[in-house]
C-alpha positions as CSV (number, residue, x, y, z in Angstrom):
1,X,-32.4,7.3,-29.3
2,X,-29.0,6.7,-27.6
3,X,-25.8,6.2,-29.6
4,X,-25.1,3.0,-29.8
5,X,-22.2,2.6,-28.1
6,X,-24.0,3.4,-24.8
7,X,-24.9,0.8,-22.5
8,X,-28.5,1.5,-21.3
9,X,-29.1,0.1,-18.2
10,X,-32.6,1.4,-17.6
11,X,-34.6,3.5,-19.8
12,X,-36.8,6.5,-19.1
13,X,-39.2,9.1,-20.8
14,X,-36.6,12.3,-20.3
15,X,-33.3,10.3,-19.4
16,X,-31.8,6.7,-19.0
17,X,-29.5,5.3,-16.6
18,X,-26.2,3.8,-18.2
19,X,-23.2,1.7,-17.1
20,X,-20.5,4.0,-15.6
21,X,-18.0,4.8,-18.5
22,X,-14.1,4.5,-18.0
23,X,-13.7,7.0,-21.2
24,X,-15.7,10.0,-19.2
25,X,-13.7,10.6,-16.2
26,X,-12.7,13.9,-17.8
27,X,-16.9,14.8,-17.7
28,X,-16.7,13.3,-14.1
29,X,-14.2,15.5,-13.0
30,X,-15.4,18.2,-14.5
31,X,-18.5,17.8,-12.6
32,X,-16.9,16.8,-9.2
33,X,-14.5,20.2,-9.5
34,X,-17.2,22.8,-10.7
35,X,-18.4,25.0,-7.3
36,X,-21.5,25.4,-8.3
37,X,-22.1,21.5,-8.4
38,X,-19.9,20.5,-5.7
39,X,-21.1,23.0,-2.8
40,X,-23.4,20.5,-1.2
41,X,-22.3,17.5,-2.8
42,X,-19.5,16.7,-0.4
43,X,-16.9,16.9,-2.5
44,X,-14.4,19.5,-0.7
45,X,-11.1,17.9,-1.9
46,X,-10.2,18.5,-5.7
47,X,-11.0,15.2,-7.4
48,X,-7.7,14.4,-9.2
49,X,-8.0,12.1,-13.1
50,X,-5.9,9.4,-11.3
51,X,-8.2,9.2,-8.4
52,X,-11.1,8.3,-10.9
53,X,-9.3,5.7,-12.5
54,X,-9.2,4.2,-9.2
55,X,-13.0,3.4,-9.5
56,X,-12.4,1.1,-12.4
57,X,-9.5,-1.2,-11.3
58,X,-10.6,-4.7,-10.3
59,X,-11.4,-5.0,-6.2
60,X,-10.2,-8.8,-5.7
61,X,-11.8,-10.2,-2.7
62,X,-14.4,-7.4,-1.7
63,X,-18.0,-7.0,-1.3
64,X,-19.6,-5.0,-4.1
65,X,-21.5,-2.3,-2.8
66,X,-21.3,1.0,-5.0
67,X,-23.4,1.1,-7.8
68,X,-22.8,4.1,-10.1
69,X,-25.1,5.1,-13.3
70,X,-24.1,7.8,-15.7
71,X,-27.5,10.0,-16.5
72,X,-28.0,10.2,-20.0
73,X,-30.4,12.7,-21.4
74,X,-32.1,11.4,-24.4
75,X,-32.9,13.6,-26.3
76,X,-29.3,15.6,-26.0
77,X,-27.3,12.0,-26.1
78,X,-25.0,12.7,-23.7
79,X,-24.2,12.2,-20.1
80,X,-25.6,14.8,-17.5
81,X,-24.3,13.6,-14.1
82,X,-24.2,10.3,-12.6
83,X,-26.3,8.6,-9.3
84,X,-26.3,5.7,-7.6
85,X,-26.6,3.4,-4.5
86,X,-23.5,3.5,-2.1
87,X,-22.3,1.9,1.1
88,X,-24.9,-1.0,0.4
89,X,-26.0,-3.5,3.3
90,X,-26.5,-6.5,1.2
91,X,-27.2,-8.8,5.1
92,X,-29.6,-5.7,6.2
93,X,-31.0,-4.9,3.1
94,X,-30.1,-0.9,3.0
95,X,-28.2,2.0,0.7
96,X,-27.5,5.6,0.6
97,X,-28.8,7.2,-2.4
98,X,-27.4,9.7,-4.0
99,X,-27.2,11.6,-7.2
100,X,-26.1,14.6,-8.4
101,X,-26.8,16.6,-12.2
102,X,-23.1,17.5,-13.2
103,X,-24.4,20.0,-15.7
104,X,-26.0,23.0,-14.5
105,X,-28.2,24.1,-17.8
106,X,-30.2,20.5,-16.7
107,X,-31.1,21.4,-13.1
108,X,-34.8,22.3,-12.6
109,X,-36.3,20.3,-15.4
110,X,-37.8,17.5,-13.1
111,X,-34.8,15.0,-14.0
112,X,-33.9,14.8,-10.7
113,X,-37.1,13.3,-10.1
114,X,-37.6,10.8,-12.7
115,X,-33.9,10.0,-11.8
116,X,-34.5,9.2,-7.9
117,X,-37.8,7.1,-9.4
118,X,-35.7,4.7,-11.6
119,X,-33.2,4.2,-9.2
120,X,-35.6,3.2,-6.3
121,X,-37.8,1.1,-8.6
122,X,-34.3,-0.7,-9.1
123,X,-32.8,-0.8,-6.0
124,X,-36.6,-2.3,-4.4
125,X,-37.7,-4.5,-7.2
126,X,-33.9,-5.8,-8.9
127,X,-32.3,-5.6,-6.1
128,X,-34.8,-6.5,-3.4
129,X,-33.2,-3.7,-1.0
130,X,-35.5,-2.9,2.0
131,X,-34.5,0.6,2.5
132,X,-33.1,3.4,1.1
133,X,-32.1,6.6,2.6
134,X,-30.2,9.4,2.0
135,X,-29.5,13.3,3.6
136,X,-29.0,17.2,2.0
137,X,-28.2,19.9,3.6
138,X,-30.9,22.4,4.6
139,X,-30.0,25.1,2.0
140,X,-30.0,22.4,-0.9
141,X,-33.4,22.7,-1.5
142,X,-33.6,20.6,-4.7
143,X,-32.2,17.7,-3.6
144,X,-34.2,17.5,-0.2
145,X,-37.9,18.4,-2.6
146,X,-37.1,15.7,-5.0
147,X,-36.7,13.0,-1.9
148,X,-39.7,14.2,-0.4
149,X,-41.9,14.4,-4.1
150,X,-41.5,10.6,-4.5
151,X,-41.9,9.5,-1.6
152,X,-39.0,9.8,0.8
153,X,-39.4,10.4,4.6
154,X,-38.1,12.8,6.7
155,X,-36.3,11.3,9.2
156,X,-34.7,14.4,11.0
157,X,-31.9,16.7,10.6
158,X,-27.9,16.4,11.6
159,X,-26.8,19.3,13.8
160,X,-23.9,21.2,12.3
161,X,-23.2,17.9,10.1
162,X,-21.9,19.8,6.8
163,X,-18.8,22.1,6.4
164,X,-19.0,24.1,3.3
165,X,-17.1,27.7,2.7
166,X,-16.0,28.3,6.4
167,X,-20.2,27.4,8.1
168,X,-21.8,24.4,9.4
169,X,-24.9,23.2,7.7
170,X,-27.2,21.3,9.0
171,X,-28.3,18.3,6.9
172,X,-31.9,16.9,6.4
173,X,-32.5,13.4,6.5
174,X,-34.5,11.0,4.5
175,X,-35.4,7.3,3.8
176,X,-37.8,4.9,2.4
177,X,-38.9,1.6,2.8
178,X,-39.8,-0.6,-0.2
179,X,-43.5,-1.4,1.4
180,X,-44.0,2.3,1.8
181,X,-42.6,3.0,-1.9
182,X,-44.5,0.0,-3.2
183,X,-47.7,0.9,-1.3
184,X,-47.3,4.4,-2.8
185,X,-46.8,3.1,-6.8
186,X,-50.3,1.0,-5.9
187,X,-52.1,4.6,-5.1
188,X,-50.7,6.5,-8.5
189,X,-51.5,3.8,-10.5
């Protein structure tokens, strides 16, 4: 049961997906600075406390079109890492997923998974998106499995597209379209 303070946005069996909370950027930046989360994140600049206040000032005359979820783990009651839709087309009808488990002791429990499920049963059925995609490099082999478990399709890979520890990575590219994820849900159930 989740504290009540918590804003639940969308409940699940193993974890929910809450509003983004102003009073955790010392968790977020904790996450965003530890190497062993942010080697294939993308993250290759420290991520400063100022920076993340940034995300929570008003934006006065701009489109809205990052949507950011802290992971809550239920049974635990606390935040685990945060996902999301970014860079949203609302005219085209697209996002990039992403997500990313800021604490390590959660990684291979299949939260990943229910994670990416919630979020593309919201973005297609709340927020009538038509696609989704989203990319990890090769050697992130967690990321690019839970994509492909529910349903993502491979698309192709980016030559050379990541820089991480002085190499190039090549990075793996997915996406889904709601009549493919819908079509899917029909079969399972």
């Amino acid at each position: 049961m989740k504290d009540k303070d918590v804003p639940v946005f969308i409940e699940g069996e193993t974890i929910c997906l809450a509003v983004q909370n102003s009073e955790h950027i010392d968790l977020y930046a904790k996450w965003m600075n530890n190497p062993k989360v942010r080697v294939f994140a993308r993250w290759e600049m420290p991520i400063r406390l100022e920076d993340i206040k940034r995300w929570f000032e008003p934006r006065k005359g701009r489109v809205h079109n990052f949507i950011v979820f802290e992971i809550w783990h239920n049974k635990d009651n606390k935040p685990i890492g945060s996902c999301g839709l970014a860079w949203i087309d609302w005219v085209s009808g697209w996002a990039n997923a992403f997500l990313s488990i800021g604490e390590p002791e959660y990684w291979g429990q299949n939260i990943a998974t229910e994670t990416t499920e919630m979020l593309v049963e919201y973005a297609f059925n709340e927020l009538n998106l038509h696609k989704l995609q989203g990319g990890a490099a090769v050697e992130n082999i967690g990321s690019w499995s839970v994509a492909e478990k529910v349903g993502f399709k491979f698309n192709g890979i980016r030559k050379d597209e990541m820089y991480v520890d002085g190499k190039y990575y090549n990075v793996k590219t997915y996406g889904i379209l709601k009549e493919d994820w819908m079509k899917r849900k029909k079969e399972i159930d």
